[in-house]
C-alpha positions in Angstrom: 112.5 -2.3 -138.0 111.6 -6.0 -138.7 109.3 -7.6 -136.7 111.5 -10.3 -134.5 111.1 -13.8 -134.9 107.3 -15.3 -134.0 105.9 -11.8 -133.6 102.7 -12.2 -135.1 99.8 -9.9 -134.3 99.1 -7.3 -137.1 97.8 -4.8 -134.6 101.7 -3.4 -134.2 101.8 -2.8 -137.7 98.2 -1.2 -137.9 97.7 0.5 -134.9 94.4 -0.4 -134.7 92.6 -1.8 -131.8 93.2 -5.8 -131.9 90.3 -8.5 -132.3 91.7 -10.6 -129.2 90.6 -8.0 -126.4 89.5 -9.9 -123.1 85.4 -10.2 -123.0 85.8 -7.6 -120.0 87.0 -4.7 -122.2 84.9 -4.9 -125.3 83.7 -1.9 -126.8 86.3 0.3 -124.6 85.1 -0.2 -121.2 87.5 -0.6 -118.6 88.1 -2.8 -115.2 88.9 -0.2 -113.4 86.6 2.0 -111.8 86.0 5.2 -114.2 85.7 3.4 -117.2 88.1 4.1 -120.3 86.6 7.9 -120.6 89.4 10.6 -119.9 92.4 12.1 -120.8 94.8 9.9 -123.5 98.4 9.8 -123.1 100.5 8.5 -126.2 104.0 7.4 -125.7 105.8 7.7 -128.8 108.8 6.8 -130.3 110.3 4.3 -127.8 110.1 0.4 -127.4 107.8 -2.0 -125.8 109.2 -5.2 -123.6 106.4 -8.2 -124.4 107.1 -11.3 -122.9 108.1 -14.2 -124.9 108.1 -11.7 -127.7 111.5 -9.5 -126.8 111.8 -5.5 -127.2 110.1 -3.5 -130.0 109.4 -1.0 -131.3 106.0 0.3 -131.0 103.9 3.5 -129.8 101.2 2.6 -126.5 98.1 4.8 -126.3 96.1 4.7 -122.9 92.4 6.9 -122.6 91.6 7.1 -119.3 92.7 4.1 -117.3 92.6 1.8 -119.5 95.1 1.2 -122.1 93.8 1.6 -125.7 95.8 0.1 -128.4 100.1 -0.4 -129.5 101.3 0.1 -132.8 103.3 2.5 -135.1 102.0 6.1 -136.0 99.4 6.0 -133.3 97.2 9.4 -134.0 97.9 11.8 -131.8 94.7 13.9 -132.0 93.5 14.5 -128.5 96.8 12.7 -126.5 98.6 14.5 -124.5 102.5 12.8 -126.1 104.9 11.7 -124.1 108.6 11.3 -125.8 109.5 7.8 -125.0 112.6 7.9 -127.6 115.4 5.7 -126.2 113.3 4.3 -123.3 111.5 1.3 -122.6 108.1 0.4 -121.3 107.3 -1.9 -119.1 104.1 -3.4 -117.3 103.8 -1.7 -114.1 105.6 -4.7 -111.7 103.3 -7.0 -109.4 105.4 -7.9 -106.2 103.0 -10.8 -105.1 104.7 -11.0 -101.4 104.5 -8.1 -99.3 103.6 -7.3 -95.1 102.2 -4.7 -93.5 101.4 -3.6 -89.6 103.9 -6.2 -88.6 106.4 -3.5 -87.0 103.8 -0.7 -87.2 100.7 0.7 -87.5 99.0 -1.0 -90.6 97.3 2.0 -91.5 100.2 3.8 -91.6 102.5 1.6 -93.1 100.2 0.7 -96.0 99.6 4.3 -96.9 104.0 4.9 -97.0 104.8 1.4 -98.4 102.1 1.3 -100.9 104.1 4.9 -102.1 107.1 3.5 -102.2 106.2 0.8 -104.5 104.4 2.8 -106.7 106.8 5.7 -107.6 109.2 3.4 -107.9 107.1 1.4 -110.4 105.9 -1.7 -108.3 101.7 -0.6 -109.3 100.2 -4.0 -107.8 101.1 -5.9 -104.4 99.8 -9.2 -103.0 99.4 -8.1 -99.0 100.3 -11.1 -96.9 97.3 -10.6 -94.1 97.7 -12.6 -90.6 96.0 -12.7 -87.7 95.1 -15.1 -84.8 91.3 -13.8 -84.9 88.7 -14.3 -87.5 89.0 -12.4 -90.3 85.2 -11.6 -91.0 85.6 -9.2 -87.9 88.0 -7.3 -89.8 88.2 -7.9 -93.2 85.5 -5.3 -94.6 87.3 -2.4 -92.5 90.7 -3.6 -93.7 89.4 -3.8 -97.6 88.1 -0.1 -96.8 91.2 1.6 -95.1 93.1 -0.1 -98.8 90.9 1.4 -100.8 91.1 4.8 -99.2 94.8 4.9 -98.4 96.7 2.5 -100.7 98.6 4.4 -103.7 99.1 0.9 -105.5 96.6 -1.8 -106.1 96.0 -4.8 -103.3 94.7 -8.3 -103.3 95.2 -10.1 -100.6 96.3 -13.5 -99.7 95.5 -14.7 -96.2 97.3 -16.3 -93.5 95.2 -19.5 -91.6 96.7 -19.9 -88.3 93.1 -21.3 -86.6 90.7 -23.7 -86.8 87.8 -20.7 -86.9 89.8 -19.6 -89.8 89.6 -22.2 -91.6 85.8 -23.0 -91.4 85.5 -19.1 -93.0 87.7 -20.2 -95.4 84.5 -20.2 -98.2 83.1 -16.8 -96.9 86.8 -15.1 -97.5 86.4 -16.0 -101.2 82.3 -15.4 -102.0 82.4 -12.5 -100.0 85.7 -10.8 -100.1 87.1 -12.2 -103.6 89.9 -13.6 -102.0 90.8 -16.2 -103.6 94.7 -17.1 -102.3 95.7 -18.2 -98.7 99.0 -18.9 -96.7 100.1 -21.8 -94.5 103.2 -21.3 -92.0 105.0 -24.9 -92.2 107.6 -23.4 -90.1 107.2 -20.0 -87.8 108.9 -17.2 -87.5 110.2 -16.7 -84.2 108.2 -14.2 -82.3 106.0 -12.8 -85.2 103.9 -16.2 -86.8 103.5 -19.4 -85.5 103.8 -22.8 -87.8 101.2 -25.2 -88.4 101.5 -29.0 -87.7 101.2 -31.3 -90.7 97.2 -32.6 -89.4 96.4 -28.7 -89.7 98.2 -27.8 -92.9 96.6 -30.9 -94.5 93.0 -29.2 -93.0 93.5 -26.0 -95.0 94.8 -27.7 -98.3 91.8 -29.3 -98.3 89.5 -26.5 -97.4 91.5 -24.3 -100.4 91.0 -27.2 -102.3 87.1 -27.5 -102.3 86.7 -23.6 -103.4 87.6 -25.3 -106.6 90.5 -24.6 -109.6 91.0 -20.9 -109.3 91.9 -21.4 -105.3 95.9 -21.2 -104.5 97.4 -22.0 -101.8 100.5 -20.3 -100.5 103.1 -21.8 -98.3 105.7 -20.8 -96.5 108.2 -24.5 -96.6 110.8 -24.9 -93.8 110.7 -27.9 -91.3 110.0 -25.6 -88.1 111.5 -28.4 -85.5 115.2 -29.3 -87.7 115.3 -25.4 -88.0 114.9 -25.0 -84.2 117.2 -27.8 -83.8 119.9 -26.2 -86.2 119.6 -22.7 -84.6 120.3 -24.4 -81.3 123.5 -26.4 -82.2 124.4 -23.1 -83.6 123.7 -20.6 -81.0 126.2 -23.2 -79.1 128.8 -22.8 -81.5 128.4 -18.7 -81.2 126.8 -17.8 -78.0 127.5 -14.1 -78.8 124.6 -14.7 -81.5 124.6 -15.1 -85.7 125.4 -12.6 -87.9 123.7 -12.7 -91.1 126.5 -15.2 -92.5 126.2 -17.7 -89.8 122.4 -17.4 -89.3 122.2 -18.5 -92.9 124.3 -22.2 -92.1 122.3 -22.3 -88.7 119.2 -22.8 -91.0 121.0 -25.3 -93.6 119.2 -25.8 -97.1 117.8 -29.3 -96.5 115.1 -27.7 -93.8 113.2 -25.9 -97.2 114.3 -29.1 -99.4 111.9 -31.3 -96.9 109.9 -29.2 -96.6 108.8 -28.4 -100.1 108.6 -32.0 -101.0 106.1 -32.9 -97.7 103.9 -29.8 -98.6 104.1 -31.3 -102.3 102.8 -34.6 -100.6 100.5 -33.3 -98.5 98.9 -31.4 -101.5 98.6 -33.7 -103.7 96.8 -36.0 -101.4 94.2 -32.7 -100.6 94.4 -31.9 -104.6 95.3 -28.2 -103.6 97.1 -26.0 -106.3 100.6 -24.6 -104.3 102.9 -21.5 -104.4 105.9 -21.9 -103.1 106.7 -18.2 -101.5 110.8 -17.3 -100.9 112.7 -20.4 -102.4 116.2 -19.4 -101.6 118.1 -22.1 -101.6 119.5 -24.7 -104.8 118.4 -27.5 -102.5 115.0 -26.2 -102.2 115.1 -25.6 -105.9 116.4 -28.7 -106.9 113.1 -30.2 -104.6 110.8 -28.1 -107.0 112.8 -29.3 -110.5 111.8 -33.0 -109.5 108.3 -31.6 -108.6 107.2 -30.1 -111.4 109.1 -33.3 -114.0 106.5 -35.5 -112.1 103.6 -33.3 -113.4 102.6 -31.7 -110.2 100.5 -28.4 -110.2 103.3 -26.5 -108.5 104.6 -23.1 -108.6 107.7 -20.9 -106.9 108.3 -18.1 -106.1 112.0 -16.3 -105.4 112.6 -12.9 -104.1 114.6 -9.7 -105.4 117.0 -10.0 -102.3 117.8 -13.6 -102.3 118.9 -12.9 -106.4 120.6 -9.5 -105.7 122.4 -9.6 -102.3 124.8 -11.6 -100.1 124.4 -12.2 -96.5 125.7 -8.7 -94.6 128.9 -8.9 -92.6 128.8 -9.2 -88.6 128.3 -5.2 -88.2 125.1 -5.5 -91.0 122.1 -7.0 -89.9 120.3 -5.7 -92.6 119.6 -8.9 -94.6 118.6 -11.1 -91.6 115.3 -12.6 -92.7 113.9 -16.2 -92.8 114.4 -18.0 -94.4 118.3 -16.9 -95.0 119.6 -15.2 -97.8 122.2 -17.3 -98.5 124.1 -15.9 -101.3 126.9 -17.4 -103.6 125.9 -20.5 -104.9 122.6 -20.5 -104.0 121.7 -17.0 -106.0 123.4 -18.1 -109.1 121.3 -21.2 -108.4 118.0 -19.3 -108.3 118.7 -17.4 -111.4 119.4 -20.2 -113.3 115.9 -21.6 -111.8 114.4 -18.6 -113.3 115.8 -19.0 -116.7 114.6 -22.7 -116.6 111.3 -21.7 -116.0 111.4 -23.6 -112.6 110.6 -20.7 -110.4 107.9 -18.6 -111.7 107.9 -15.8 -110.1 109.8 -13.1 -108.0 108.6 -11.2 -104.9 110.3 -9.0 -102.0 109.0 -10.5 -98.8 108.6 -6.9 -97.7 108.9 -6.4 -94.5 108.9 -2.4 -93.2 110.9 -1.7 -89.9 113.6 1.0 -89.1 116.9 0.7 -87.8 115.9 0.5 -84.1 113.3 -1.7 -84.3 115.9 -4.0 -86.6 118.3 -3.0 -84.1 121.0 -2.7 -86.8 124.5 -4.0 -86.1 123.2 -6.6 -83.3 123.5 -10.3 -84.0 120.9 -12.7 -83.9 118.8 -12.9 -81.8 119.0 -9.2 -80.2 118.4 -8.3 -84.3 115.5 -9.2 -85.6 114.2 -9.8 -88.8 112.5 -8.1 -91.7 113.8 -5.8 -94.4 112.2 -3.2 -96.8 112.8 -4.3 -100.0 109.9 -3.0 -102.8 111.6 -0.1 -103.2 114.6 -1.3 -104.1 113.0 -4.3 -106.2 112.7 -2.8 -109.7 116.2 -1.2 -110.2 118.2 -4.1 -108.2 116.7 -6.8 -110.6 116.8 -5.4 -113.8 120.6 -3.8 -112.9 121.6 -7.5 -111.7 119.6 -9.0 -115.0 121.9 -6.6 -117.5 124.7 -7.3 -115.5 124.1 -11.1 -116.0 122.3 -11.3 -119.2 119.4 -12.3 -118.5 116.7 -11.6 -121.0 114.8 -8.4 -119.6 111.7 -9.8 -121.5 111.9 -13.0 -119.6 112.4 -10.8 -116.0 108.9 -8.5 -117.2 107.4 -11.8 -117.4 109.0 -13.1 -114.0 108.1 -9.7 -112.2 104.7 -8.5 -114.0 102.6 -11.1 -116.2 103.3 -14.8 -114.1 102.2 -13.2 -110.8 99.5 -11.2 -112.3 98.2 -15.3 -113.9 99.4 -16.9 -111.0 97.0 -14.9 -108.8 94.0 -14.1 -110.9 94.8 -10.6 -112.3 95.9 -11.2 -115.7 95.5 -9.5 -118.0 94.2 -6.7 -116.1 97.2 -6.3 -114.2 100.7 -7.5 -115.5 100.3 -6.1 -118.9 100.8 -3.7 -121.9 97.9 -5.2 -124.0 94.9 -3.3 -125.2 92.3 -3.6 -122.6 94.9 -3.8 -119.4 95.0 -1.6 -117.1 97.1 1.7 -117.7 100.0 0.8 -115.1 102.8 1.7 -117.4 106.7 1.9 -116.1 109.4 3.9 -118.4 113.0 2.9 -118.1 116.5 4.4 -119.1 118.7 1.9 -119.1 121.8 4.6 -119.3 120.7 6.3 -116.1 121.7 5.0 -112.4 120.9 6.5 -109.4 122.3 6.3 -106.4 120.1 3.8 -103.7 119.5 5.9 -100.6 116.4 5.1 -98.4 115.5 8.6 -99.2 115.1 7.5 -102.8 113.4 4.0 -101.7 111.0 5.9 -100.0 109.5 3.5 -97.5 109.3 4.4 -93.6 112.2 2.4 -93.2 115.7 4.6 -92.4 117.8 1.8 -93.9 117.7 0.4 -97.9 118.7 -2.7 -98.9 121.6 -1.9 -101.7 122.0 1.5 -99.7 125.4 3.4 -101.4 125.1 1.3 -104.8 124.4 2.9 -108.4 122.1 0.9 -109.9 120.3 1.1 -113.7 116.7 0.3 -113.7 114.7 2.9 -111.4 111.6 4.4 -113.1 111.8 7.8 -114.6 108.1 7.6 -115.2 105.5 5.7 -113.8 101.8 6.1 -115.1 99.3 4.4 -112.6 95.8 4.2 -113.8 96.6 6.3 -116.8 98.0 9.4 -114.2 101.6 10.4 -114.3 103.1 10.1 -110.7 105.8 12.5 -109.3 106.7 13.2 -106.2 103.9 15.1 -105.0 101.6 12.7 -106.3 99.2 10.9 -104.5 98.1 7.8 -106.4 94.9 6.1 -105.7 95.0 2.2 -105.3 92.3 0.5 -105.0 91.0 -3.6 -103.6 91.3 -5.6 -106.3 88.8 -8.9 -105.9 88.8 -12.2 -107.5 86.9 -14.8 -109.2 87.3 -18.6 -108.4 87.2 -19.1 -112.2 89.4 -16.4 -112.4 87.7 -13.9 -115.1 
């Protein structure tokens, strides 16, 4: 098979170990606790998705849990082979924008939802922490109960809510390797509050003195025009919102403003920004005049707002804030994907069963939150074949740019010699049925519940292991450098 267009490195032809190996795996030494000594697994016979680079053909060898080297008639001696003919392997997916403990017991939650992801191929999470205390009373606990019940890896990206929160600011990062935080611009009712724009410029300019490698999440609505909308509409339907009408009580300009004041705001702090859960062509049409201006922005989109339309009045399932708006606006966001104007995708995903969601209420007896990683692999590479969208372009939306955006790269988010052995298989000919059996979180309810959908895993490998369902996967903390090595 001829090597497509651009595809230059040798190593695919000669199997051998490449020369461009990060300084961090030289000489075979993994990242990862337990080194690159171990067992080998060689898949063989199937096809590789790169990014930027397409689908080829190639053989992967991993020893231990590390992967070791890609190419064509990889030895075998010593690997236990895996047939990968007619499938494709993926990076294990990064879903930078997940909660836990906000509807139950965070132990509990991150040992079932950290499963879910990883059997069904989601190997790293970005863990949205808040709380209204200070997080050095908690943090080394919390950082011990991941590493002894996550099954996927964690960083963490934390929420500032107080002014004692935001003097620790510098102690998260030395300390803790946390190098990403979150600002609420605009709460959400009865779980987060939202910050004032005198507060949210304090914390840009705390995140901005921990120096380049610093990112600053932010969750953009304008909290008092979305208070303001909600209550014109609550007149207009005093019997409450389904998901339909909840999405026009909370019109698209209240993210457009939004994003361009944060945008403001952070460039006077000189603060590096992620947009978390654009979902609206407004708010993406804010971040296309953003980033042709040169700022140091980046945006991120969710596997529901590109996959789903708001439910109908007896489906609460999709209430979440900000909307999902469907139609226009999710055409909108994939065409902001393919532009390269959102840059990532995550699930915002939020655990809760059907009581606590109390499913067919309306707004405000329902509330919000949905569980979504799951669901996230199959339901964007299903909608991505149905709509042709490049599946190398969605591996680099869902693995690599979160993995860079956050400081992981290219230990997480990759297939490259010297990665991590987090390694998804694919059969694009096989769909399966979406149950919340086969989701797997604590939730009783699946987004996409009763649809067939291409795209779920039929292998995942984390940290060189095979998982099944009896597995138990070990995840671990993942900490970060400022300067990001």
């Amino acid at each position: 098979m001829p090597r497509p267009a651009g595809f230059v490195p040798d190593w695919v032809e000669g199997g051998g170990r490449g020369s461009f190996l990060p300084s961090w795996a030289k000489g075979g030494a993994s990242s990862s606790a337990g080194g690159g000594s171990g067992p080998s697994l060689l898949f063989k016979g199937g096809s590789l998705v790169l990014p930027d680079q397409g689908i080829i053909e190639a053989d992967l060898l991993t020893r231990g849990d590390t992967i070791e080297a890609l190419g064509r008639n990889l030895p075998t001696e010593g690997a236990k082979l895996i047939d990968t003919r007619g499938k494709l392997l993926i990076p294990g997916v990064v879903d930078p924008h997940v909660h836990l403990g906000i509807f139950g017991g965070f132990r509990e939650e991150l040992a079932s939802e950290t499963r879910s992801a990883a059997l069904n191929g989601v190997t790293t999470l970005g863990l949205f922490y808040g709380s209204m205390e200070p997080y050095l009373k908690t943090l080394e606990a919390t950082i011990g109960e991941v590493d002894r019940l996550a099954s996927a890896d964690l960083f963490l990206n934390l929420a500032i809510f107080t002014r004692e929160q935001v003097e620790e600011i510098p102690i998260y990062a030395s300390r803790f390797g946390i190098t990403s935080f979150k600002l609420y611009l605009c709460g959400v009712p009865g779980i987060f509050p939202g910050a004032d724009d005198a507060f949210a410029l304090d914390v840009m300019e705390a995140v901005a003195k921990l120096g380049e490698g610093a990112l600053l999440c932010v969750h953009a609505e304008n909290e008092a025009l979305a208070d303001r909308a909600s209550a014109a509409a609550m007149l207009q339907r005093p019997k409450g919102l389904d998901p339909a009408s909840w999405a026009s009580s909370r019109p698209s300009y209240i993210e457009e403003e939004a994003i361009r004041r944060a945008a403001f705001l952070g460039k006077t702090a000189g603060v590096k920004l992620y947009f978390v859960h654009v979902s609206s062509s407004e708010g993406l049409q804010a971040i296309r005049e953003l980033k042709h201006e040169g700022r140091e922005i980046r945006a991120e989109t969710t596997s529901p707002y590109l996959t789903l339309e708001p439910g109908s009045s007896d489906d609460s399932r999709t209430l979440m804030v900000p909307p999902l708006r469907g139609g226009e606006d999710r055409l909108a966001l994939w065409r902001g994907l393919k532009e390269g104007l959102l840059d990532s995708i995550g699930t915002d995903h939020t655990p809760l069963d059907s009581s606590q969601k109390r499913l067919g209420s309306l707004y405000p007896e329902a509330g919000f939150g949905y569980p979504a990683v799951g669901t996230h692999l199959p339901s964007l590479v299903d909608s991505a074949l149905r709509n042709g969208f490049p599946l190398d372009a969605l591996v680099r939306k869902m693995c690599q740019a979160p993995a860079e955006i956050f400081g992981i790269y290219p230990r997480k988010g990759s297939l490259l010699p010297g990665s991590d052995a987090d390694i998804v298989m694919l059969d694009l000919q096989k769909r399966e049925l979406v149950t919340p059996e086969r989701a797997g979180s604590r939730s009783d309810f699946a987004l996409h519940e009763g649809e067939m959908l291409r795209g779920w895993p039929c292998l995942v490998v984390k940290g060189g292991i095979p998982l099944d369902s009896s597995s138990a996967p070990r995840g671990r903390y993942l900490r970060r450098r400022l300067d990001n090595r």
